[in-house]
C-alpha positions as CSV (number, residue, x, y, z in Angstrom):
1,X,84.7,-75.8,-82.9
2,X,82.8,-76.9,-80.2
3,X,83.3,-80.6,-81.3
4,X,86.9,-80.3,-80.9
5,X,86.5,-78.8,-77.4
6,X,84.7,-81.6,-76.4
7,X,86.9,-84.2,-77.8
8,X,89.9,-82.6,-76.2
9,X,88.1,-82.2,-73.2
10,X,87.0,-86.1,-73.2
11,X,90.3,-87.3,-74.5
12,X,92.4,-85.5,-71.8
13,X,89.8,-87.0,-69.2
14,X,90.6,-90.7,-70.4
15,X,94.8,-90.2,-70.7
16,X,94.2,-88.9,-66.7
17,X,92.2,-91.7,-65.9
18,X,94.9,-94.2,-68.0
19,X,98.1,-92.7,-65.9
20,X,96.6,-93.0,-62.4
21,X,94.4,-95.9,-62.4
22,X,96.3,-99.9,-62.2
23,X,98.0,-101.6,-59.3
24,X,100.8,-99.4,-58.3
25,X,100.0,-96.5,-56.2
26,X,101.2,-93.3,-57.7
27,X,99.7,-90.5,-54.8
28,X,103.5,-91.0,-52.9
29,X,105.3,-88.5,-55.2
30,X,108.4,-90.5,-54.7
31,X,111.1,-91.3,-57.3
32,X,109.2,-94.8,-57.9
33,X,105.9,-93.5,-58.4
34,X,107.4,-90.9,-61.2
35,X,109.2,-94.4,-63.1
36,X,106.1,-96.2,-62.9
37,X,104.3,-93.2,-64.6
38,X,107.0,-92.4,-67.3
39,X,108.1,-96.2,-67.8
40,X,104.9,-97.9,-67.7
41,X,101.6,-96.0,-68.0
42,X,102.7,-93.1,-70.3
43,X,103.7,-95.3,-72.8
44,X,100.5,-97.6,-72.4
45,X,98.4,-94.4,-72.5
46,X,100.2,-93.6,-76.0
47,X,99.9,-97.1,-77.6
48,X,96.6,-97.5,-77.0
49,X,96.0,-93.7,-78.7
50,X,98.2,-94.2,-81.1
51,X,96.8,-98.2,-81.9
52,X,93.2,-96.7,-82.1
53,X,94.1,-94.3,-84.4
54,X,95.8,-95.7,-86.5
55,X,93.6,-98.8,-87.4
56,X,90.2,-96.6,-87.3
57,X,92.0,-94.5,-90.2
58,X,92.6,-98.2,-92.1
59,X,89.5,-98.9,-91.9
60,X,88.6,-95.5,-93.7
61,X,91.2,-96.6,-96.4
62,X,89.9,-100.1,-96.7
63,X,85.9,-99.4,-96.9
64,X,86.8,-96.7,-99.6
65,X,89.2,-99.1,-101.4
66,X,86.1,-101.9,-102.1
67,X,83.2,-99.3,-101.8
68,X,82.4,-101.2,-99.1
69,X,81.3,-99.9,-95.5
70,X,80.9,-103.4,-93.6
71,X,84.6,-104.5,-94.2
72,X,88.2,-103.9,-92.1
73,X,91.1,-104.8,-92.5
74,X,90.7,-107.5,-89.9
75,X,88.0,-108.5,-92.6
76,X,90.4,-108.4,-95.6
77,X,93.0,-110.6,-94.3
78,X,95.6,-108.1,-93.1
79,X,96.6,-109.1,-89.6
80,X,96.2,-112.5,-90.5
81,X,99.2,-111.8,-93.4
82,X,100.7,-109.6,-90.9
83,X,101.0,-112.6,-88.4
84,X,101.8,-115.0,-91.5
85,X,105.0,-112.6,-92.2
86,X,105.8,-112.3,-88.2
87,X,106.0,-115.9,-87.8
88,X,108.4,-116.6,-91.0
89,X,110.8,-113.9,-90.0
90,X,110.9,-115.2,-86.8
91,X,111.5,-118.8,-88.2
92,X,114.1,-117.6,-90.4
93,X,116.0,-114.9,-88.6
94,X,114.5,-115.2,-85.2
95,X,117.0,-112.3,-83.8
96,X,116.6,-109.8,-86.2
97,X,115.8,-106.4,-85.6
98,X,111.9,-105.1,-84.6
99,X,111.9,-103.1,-87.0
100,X,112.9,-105.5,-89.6
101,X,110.1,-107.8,-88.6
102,X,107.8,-104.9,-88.7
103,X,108.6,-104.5,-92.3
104,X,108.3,-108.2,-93.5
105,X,105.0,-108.0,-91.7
106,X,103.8,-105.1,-93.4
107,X,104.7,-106.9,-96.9
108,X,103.4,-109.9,-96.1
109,X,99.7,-107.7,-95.0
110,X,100.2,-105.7,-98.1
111,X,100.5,-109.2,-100.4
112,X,97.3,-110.4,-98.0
113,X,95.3,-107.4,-99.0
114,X,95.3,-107.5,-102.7
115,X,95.0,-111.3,-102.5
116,X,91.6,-110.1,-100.8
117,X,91.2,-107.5,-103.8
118,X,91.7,-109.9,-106.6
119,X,89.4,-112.1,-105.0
120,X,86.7,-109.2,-104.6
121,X,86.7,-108.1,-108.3
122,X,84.8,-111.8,-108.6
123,X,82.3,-111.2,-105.8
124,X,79.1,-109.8,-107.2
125,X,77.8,-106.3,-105.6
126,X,74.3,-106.5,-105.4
127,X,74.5,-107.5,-102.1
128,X,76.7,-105.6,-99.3
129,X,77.2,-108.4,-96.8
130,X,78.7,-110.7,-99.6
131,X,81.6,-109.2,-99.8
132,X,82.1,-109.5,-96.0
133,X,81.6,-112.6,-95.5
134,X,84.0,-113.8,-98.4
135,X,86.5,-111.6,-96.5
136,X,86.0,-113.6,-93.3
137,X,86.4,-117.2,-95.1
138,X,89.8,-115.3,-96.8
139,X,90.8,-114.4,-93.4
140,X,89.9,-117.8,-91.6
141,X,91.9,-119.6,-94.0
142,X,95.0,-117.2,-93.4
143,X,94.6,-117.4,-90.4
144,X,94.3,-121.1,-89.9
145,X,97.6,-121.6,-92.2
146,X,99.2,-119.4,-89.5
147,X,97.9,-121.6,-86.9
148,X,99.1,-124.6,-88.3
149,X,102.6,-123.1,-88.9
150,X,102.6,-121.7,-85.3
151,X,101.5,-125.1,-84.4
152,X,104.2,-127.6,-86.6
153,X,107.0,-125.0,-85.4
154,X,105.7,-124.8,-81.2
155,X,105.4,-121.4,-81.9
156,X,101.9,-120.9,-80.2
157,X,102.8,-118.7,-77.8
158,X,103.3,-115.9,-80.2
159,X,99.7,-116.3,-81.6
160,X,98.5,-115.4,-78.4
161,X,100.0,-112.5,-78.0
162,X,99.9,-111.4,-81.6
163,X,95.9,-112.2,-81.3
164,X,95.6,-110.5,-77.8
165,X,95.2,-107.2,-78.4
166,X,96.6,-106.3,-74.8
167,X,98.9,-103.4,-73.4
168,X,99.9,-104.5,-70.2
169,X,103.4,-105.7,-72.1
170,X,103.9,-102.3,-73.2
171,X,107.1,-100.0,-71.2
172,X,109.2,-97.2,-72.4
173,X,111.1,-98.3,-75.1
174,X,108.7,-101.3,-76.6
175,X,105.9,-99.4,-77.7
176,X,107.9,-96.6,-79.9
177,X,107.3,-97.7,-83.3
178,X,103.8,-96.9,-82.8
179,X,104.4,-93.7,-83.5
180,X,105.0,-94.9,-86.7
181,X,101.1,-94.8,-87.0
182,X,101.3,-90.7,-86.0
183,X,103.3,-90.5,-89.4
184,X,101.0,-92.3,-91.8
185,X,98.2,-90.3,-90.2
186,X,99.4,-86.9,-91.5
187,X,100.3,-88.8,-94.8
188,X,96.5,-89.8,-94.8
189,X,95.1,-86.8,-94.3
190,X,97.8,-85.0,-97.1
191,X,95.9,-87.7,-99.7
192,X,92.5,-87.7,-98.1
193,X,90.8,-86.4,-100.9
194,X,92.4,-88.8,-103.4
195,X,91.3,-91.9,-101.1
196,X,87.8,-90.4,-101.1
197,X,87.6,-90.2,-105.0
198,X,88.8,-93.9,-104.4
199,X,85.3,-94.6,-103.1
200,X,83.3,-93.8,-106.3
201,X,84.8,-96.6,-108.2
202,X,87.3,-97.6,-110.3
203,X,85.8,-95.8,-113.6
204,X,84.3,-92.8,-112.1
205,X,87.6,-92.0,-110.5
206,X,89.5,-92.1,-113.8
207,X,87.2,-89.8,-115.1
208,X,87.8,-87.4,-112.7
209,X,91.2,-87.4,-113.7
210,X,92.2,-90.0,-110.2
211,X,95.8,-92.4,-111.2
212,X,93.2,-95.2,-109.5
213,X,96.0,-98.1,-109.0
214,X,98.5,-95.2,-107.8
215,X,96.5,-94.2,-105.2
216,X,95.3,-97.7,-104.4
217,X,98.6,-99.2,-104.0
218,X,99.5,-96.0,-102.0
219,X,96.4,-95.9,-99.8
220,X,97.0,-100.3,-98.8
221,X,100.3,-99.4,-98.5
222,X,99.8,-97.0,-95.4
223,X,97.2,-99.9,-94.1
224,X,99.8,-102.4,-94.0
225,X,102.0,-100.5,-92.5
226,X,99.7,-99.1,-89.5
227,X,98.4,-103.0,-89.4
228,X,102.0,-104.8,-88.5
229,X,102.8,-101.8,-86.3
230,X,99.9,-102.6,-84.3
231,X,100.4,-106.2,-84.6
232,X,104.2,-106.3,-84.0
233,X,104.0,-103.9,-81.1
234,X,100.3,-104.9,-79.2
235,X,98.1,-107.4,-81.4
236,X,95.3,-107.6,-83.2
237,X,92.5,-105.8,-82.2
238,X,89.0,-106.5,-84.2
239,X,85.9,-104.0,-84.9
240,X,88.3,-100.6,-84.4
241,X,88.5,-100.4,-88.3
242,X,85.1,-101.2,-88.9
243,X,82.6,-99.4,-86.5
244,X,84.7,-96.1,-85.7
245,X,84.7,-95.0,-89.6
246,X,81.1,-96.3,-89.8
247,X,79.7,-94.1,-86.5
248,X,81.4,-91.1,-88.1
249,X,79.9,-91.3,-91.5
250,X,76.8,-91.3,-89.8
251,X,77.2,-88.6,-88.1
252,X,78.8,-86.6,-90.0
253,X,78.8,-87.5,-93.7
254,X,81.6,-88.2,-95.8
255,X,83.9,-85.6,-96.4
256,X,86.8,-87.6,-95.4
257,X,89.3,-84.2,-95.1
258,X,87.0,-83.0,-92.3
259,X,86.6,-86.6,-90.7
260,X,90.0,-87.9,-90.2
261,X,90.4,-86.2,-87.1
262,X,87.9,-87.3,-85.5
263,X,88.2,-90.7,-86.7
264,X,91.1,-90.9,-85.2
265,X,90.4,-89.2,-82.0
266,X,87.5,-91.4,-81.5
267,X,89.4,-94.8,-82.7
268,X,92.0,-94.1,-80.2
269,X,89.4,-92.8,-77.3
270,X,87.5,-96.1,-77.8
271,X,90.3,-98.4,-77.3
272,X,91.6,-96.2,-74.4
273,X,88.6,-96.5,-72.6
274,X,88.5,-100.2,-73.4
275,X,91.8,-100.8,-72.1
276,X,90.9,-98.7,-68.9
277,X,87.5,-100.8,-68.7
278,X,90.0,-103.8,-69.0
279,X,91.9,-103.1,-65.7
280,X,88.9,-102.3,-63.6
281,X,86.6,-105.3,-64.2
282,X,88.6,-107.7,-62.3
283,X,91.0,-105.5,-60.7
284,X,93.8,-106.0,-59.6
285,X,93.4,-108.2,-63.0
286,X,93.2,-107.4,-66.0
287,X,91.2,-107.7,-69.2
288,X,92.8,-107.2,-72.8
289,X,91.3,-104.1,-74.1
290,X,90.7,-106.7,-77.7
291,X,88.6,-108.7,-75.9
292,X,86.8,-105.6,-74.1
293,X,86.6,-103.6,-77.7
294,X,85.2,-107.0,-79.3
295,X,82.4,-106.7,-77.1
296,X,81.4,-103.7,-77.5
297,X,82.1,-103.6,-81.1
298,X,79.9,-106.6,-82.0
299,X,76.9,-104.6,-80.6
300,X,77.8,-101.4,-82.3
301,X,78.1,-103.8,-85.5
302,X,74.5,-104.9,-85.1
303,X,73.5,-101.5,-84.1
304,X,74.9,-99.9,-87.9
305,X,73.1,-103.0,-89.3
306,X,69.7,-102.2,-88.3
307,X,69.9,-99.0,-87.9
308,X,68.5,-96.7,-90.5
309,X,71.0,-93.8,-91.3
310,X,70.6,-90.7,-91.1
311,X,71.7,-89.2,-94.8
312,X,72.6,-91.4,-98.0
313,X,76.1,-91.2,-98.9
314,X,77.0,-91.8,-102.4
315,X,80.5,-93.7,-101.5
């Protein structure tokens, strides 16, 4: 209990800190200073939560869905597909509906992510970091077909700011499909324990009486959704989906009923802070909170590397 205090505590800390701190002044009270606060930092308070959240919890699903704890989706190919998907809708039908691009993105990351899976029932297990690293060539080569699309089409200006990562963009009324992510998340946590039987493997799961490729396809599903959300709405933002789920197994095992919470509490704290970090290092300019969480999540990557844990977890 006195975990959640402190989270809440923290957490309502950091949203203060998100609504008063940026260029405009909001200590006048007047009618502008309450628009700046409902139009503009409320909203890039909530993305930022909600865009933590939500791809710390894919990262859960994805580690569990290749018994493997040093891979993400940004590891597996999805935002790469995501961004593949983005820019053929927008070659196609460039003035269709968000929301329709948001779900051609999330087929195209969902197609991405078992192309990764196919190709990791070839990769050998003994060692952990192969499997990673195959993920990363996957990716590259995604991502440099996007590039070359994006490049043939003089479409590189939506790279950017599907790679950014970056919140300054976001106002009332582009940022609402986000909560998108607050809807998967309950969904998540409805079929935690089938996810975590996920983990065990494909044959111990179906002894246990587990429909494996049910609540595979259900479990990618939810991560390619919460992947294009993110990507469609603020970009790409690496190391949230692999060092939040890793730091909390860690900590505090792997019952993943009791852990999603706080997964997602501290997924969407992390890139909070980021993106407040962001805004103060060259203020009145700003840093994207992608760049700022790449930073620190590359040393918390070689931190759960080389550090020893403190319990062995069986998934």
């Amino acid at each position: 209990m006195k975990l959640y205090v402190l989270a809440a505590i923290s957490l309502a800390l950091l949203v203060g800190a998100s609504c008063v701190i940026g260029v405009a002044n909001l200590s006048g009270g007047d009618l502008d200073t309450q628009m700046v606060l409902i139009v503009s930092r409320l909203p890039r308070t909530f993305a930022a939560l909600l865009a933590g959240a939500g791809l710390a919890l894919a990262g859960v699903v994805v580690q569990m869905s290749v018994q493997n704890r040093l891979v993400e989706p940004g590891l597996v190919g999805t935002p790469e597909s995501a961004m593949l998907g983005l820019m053929l809708i927008t070659l196609i039908a460039p003035s269709s509906a968000l929301l329709v691009k948001m779900s051609v993105a999330a087929v195209a990351a969902l197609i991405g992510t078992f192309g990764f899976l196919w190709l990791a029932r070839h990769v050998p297990r003994r060692d952990p970091i192969l499997l990673p690293l195959v993920g990363l060539i996957y990716s590259g080569i995604i991502g440099a077909a996007v590039l070359w699309l994006a490049w043939t089409t003089d479409l590189l200006q939506y790279i950017v700011v599907w790679q950014s990562g970056e919140f300054s963009g976001v106002l009332q009324g582009r940022y609402e499909l986000l909560w998108i992510v607050a809807f998967v998340s309950i969904l998540l946590w409805m079929t935690a324990d089938r996810i975590t039987l996920l983990g065990l493997g494909e044959d111990t799961a179906r002894s246990l009486g587990l429909n494996f490729r049910q609540t595979l396809l259900l479990g990618l599903t939810l991560v390619a959704i919460i992947v294009a959300v993110v990507v469609v709405s603020v970009g790409s933002i690496p190391f949230v989906g692999l060092v939040v789920p890793n730091v909390i197994s860690r900590l505090r095992g792997d019952n993943l009923r009791q852990n999603l919470p706080i997964v997602a509490w501290l997924g969407g704290s992390m890139v909070l802070a980021c993106d407040i970090i962001g805004r103060l290092i060259r203020f009145p300019y700003e840093i994207p909170a992608g760049t700022v969480f790449a930073v620190i999540g590359a040393a918390l990557f070689l931190w759960l590397l080389h550090a020893s844990p403190r319990r062995s977890h069986g998934a």
